[in-house]
KOLMIBA-669699 format. One record per residue (C-alpha): residue number from 1; x, y, z; chain; residue in one letter. Coordinates in steps of 0.25 Angstrom, whole numbers, padded with zeros to 4 digits. Each point is the difference from the previous one (the first is absolute). Layout:
KOLMIBA-669699
- k  x  y  z  c  r
- NUM  X  Y  Z  A  A;
...
***
This chain:
KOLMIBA-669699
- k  x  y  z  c  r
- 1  0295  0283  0268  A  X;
- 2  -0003  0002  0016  A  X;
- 3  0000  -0015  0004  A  X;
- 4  0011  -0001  0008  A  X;
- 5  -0006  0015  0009  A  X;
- 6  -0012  -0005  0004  A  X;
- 7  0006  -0004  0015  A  X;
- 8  0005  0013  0002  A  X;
- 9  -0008  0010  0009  A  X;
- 10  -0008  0010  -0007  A  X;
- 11  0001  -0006  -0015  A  X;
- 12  -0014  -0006  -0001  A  X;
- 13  -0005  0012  0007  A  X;
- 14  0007  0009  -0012  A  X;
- 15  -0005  -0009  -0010  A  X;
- 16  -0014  0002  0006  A  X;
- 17  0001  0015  -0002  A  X;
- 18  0005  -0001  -0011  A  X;
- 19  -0013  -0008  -0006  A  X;
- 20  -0010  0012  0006  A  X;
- 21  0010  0010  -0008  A  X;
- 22  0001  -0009  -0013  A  X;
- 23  -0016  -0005  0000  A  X;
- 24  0007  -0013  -0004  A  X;
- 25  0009  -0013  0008  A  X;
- 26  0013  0004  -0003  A  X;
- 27  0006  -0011  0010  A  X;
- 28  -0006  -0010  -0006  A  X;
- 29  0006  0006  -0016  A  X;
- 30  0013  -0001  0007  A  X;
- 31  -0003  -0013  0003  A  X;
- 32  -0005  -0006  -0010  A  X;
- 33  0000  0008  -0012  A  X;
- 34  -0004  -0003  -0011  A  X;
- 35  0012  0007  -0003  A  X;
- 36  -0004  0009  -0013  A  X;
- 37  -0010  0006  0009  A  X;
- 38  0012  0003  0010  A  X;
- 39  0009  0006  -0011  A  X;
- 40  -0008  0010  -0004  A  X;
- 41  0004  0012  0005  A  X;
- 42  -0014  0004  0007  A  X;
- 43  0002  -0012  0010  A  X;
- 44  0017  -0003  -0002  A  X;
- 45  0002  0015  0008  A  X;
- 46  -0007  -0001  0013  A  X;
- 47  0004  -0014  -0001  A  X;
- 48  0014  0003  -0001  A  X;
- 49  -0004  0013  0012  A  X;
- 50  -0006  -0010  0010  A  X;
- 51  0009  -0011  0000  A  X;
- 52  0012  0007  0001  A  X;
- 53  -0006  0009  0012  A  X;
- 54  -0004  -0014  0003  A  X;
- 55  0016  -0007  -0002  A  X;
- 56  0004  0012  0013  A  X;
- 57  -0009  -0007  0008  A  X;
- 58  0006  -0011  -0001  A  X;
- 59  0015  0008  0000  A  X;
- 60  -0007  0006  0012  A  X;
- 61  -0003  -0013  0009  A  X;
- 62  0015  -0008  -0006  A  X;
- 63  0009  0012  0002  A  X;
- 64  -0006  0010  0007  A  X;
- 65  0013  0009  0002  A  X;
- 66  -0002  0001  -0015  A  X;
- 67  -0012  0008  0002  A  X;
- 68  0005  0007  0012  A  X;
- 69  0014  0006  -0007  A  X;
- 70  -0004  0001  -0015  A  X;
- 71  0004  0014  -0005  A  X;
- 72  -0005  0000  -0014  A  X;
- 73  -0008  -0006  -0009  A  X;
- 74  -0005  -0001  -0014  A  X;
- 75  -0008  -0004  -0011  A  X;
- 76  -0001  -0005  -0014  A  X;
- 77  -0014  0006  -0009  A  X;
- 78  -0012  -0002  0010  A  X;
- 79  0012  -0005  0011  A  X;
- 80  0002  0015  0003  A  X;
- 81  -0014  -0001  0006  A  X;
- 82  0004  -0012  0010  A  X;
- 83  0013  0009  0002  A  X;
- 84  -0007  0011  0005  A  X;
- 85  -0010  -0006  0008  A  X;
- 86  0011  -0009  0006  A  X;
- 87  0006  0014  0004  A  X;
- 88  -0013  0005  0006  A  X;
- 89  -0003  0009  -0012  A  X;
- 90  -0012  -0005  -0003  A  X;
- 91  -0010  -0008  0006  A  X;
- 92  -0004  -0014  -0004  A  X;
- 93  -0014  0001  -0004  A  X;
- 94  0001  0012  -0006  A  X;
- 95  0011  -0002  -0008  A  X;
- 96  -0005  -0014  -0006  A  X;
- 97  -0011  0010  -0005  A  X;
- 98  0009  0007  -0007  A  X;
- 99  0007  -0011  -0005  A  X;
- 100  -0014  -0007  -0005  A  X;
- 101  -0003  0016  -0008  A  X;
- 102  0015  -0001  -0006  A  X;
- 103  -0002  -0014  -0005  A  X;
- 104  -0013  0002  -0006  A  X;
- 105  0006  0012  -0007  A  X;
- 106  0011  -0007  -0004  A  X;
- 107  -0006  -0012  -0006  A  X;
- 108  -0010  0010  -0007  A  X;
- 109  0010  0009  -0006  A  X;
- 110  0007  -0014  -0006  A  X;
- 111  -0012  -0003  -0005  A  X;
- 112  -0001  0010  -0009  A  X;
- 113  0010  -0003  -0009  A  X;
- 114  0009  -0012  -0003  A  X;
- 115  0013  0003  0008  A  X;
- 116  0008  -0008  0009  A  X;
- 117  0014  -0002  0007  A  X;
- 118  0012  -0007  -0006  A  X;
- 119  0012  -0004  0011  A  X;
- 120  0012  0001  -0006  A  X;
- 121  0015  -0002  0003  A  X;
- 122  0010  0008  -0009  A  X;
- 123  0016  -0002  -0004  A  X;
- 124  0008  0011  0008  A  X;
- 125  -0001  0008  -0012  A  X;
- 126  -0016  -0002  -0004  A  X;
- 127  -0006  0015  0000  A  X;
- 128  -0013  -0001  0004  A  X;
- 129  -0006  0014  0000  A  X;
- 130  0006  -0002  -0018  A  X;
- 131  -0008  -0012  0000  A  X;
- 132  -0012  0005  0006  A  X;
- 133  0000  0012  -0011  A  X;
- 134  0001  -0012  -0012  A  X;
- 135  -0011  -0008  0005  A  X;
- 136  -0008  0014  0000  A  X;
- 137  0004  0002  -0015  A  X;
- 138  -0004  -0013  -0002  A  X;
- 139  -0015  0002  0005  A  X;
- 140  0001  0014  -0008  A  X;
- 141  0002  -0007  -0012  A  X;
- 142  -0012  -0009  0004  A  X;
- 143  -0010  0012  0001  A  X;
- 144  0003  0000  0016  A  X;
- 145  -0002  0016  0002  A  X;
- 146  0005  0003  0014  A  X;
- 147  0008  -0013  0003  A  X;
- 148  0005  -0004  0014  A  X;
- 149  0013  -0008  0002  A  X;
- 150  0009  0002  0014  A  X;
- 151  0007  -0005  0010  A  X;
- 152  -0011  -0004  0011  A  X;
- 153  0009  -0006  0011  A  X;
- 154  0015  0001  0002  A  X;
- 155  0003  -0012  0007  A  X;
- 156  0015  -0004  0000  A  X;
- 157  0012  0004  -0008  A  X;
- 158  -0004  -0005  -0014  A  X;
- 159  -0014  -0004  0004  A  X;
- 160  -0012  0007  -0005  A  X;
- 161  -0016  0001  -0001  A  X;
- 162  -0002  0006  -0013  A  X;
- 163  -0015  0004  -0001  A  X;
- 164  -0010  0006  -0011  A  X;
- 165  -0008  -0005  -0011  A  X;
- 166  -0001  -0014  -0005  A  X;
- 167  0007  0003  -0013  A  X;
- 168  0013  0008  0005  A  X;
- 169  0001  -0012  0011  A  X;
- 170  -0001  -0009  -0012  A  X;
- 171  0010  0005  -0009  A  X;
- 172  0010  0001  0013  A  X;
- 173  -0001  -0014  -0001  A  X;
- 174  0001  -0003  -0014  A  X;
- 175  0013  0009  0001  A  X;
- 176  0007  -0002  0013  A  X;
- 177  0011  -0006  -0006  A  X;
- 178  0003  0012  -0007  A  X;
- 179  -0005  0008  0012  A  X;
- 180  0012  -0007  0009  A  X;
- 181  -0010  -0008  0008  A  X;
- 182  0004  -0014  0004  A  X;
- 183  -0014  -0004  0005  A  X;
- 184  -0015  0006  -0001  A  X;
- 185  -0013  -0005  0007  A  X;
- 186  -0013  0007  0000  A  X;
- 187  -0007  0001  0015  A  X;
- 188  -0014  -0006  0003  A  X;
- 189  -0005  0014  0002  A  X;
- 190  -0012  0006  -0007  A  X;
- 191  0006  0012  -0004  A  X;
- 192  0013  0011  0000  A  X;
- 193  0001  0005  0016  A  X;
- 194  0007  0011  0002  A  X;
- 195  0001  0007  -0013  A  X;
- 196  -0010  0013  -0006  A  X;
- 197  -0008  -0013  -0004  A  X;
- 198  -0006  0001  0013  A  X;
- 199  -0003  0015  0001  A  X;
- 200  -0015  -0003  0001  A  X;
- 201  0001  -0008  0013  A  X;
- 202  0009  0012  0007  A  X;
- 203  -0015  0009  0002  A  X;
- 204  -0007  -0013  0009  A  X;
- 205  0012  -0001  0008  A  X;
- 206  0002  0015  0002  A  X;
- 207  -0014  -0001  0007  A  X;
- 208  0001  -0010  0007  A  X;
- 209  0013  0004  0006  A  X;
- 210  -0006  0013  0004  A  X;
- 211  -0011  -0007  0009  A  X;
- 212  0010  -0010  0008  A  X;
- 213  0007  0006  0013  A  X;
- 214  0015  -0001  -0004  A  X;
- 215  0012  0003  0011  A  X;
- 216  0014  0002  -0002  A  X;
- 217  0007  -0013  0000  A  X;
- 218  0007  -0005  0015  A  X;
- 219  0011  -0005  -0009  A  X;
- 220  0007  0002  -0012  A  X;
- 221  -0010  -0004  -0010  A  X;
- 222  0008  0000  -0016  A  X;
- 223  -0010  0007  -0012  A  X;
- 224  -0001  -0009  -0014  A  X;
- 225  0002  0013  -0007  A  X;
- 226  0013  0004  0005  A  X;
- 227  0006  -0010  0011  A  X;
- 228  -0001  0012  0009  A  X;
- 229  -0007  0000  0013  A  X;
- 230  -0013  0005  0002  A  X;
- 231  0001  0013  0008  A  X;
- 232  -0014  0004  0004  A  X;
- 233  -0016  -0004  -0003  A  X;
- 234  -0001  0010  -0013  A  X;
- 235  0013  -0009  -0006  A  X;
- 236  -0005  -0012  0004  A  X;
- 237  -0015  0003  -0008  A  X;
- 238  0009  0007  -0011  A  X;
- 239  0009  -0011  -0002  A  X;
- 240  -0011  -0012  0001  A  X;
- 241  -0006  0007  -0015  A  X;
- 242  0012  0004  -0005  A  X;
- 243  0004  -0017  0002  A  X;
- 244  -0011  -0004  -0009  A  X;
- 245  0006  0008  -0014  A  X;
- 246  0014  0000  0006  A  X;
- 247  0010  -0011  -0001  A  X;
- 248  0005  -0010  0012  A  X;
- 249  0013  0007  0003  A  X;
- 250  0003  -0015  0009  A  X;
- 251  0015  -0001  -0004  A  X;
- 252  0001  0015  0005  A  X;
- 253  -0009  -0003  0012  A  X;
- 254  0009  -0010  0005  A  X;
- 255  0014  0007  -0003  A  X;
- 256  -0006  0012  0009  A  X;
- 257  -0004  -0012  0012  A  X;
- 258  0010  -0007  -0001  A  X;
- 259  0013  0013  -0002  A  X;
- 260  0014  -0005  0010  A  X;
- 261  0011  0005  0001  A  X;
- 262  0010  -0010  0002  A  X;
- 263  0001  -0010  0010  A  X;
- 264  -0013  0005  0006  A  X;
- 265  -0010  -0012  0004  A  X;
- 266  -0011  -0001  -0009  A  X;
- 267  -0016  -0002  0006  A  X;
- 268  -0008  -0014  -0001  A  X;
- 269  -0010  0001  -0009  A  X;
- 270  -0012  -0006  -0002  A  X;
- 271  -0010  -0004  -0013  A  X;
- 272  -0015  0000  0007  A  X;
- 273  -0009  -0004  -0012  A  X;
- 274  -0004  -0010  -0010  A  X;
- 275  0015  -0004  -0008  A  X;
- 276  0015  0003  -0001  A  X;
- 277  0001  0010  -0011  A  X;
- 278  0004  0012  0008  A  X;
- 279  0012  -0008  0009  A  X;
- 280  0003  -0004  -0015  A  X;
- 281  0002  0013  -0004  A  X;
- 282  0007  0004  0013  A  X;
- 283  0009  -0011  -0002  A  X;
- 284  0006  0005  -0014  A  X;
- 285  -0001  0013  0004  A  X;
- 286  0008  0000  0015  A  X;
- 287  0005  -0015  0001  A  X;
- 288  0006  0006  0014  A  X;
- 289  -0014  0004  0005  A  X;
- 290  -0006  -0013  -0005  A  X;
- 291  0007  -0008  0010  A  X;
- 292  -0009  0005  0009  A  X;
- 293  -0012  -0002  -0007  A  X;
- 294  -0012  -0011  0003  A  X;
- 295  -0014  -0002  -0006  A  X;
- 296  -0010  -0003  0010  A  X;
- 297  -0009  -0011  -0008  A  X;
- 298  -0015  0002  -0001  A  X;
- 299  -0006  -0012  -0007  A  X;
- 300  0000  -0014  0006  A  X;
- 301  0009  -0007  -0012  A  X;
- 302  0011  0009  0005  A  X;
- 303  0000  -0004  0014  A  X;
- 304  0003  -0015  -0003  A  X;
***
């Protein structure tokens, strides 16, 4: 990921600050991987940070009005991060730093047990929150004292992220037919984000989050935790912990963006980062608001 930004003004330049911040090359683990080194969760977040602060450089040099009339911005996970810096919350150095504390926290807290994230989409009548509570039972019944199951990220009408421990995520899948769900795949993630499992990463970031300057955002900037705005620097620090043992409210996020009422013109929106995922949700969540919608490409293969 990061190919296709390199000829943009300031994009080496961040990647070079990124380095000094990181103590390793992350341009060149965007480049050329390997790729189970860039997965891990420890490099895949300021990975995902850079390069999408990266991806408005480019939006910046193409489409400059873009930049110049954009009232609100938001992000998914360690998105909110570029979101806010984006919206001059935050600084970019800074911030990085703190997304370098919360990946490390994060990827310690998966380590302590094995936990993951299962992606799921569900019948109209699938009850998640009644299969969360079996697959706990289940890992009672396996000697599992104080299970973890929940939904992690609301993504789209019928479309989950269920996380917690292994076994719960391995009985949803054993049972999803039951369960109502037409289609289950686990994430290459090392462990279940936003859920109590990663209460132990909350003290790191809390600290960290203390030290950086924040300001309150220049433009609507939308919280993970409740798709509302970010009112003031307190919310933003509040909110930013809060994230990692909350679930992605995303679906909510985008129905609060993206309220008309009828006949009313909807914004151009644009996908700054590496992926489609989140104009994928947009689409099955506002098909009217997606028209609008395109993905400013950040790797080389995209650009052919």
């Amino acid at each position: 990921m990061g190919r296709g930004l390199l000829k943009y003004p300031n994009v080496r330049e961040m990647f070079g600050v990124a380095q000094k911040i990181l103590g390793y090359d992350l341009l060149s683990l965007c480049l050329e991987g390997p790729e189970e080194e860039l997965l891990k969760t420890v490099h895949c977040q300021p990975a995902v940070f850079v390069t999408s602060l990266a991806a408005v450089e480019r939006l910046s040099q193409e489409n400059p009005q873009a930049i110049e009339t954009c009232v609100a911005a938001a992000g998914f996970s360690v998105g909110e991060f570029a979101a806010l810096v984006f919206s001059g919350s935050m600084n970019f150095a800074e911030a990085l730093y703190a997304v370098k504390v919360r990946a490390e926290a994060m990827q310690k807290a998966s380590e302590l047990l094995p936990s993951g994230m299962l992606s799921v989409i569900g019948r109209p009548q699938a009850q998640y929150k009644n299969a969360c509570l079996q697959a706990k039972e289940h890992c009672k019944s396996l000697g599992i004292e104080e299970p973890v199951c929940s939904v992690a990220n609301y993504l789209f009408p019928d479309g989950r992220v269920i996380a917690g421990h292994q076994p719960a995520l391995d009985f949803l899948q054993q049972n999803s037919r039951r369960l109502q769900f037409t289609r289950t795949k686990l994430l290459p993630v090392s462990g279940a984000f936003h859920t109590e499992l990663m209460a132990a990463a909350t003290e790191p970031l809390r600290d960290v989050l203390r030290q950086v300057e924040i300001r309150r955002p220049e433009i609507n900037v939308y919280s993970n935790v409740d798709g509302k705005r970010y009112m003031n620097e307190s919310h933003v620090r509040r909110q930013l912990v809060k994230q990692l043992v909350s679930p992605v409210k995303w679906e909510q996020t985008l129905h609060e963006i993206y309220e008309r009422t009828q006949g009313e013109r909807f914004p151009h929106t644009y996908e700054v980062g590496p992926g489609k995922q989140l104009g994928a949700t947009l689409q099955r969540c506002n098909r009217k608001a997606f028209m609008t919608y395109a993905h400013v490409k950040v790797t080389a293969y995209e650009e052919e």
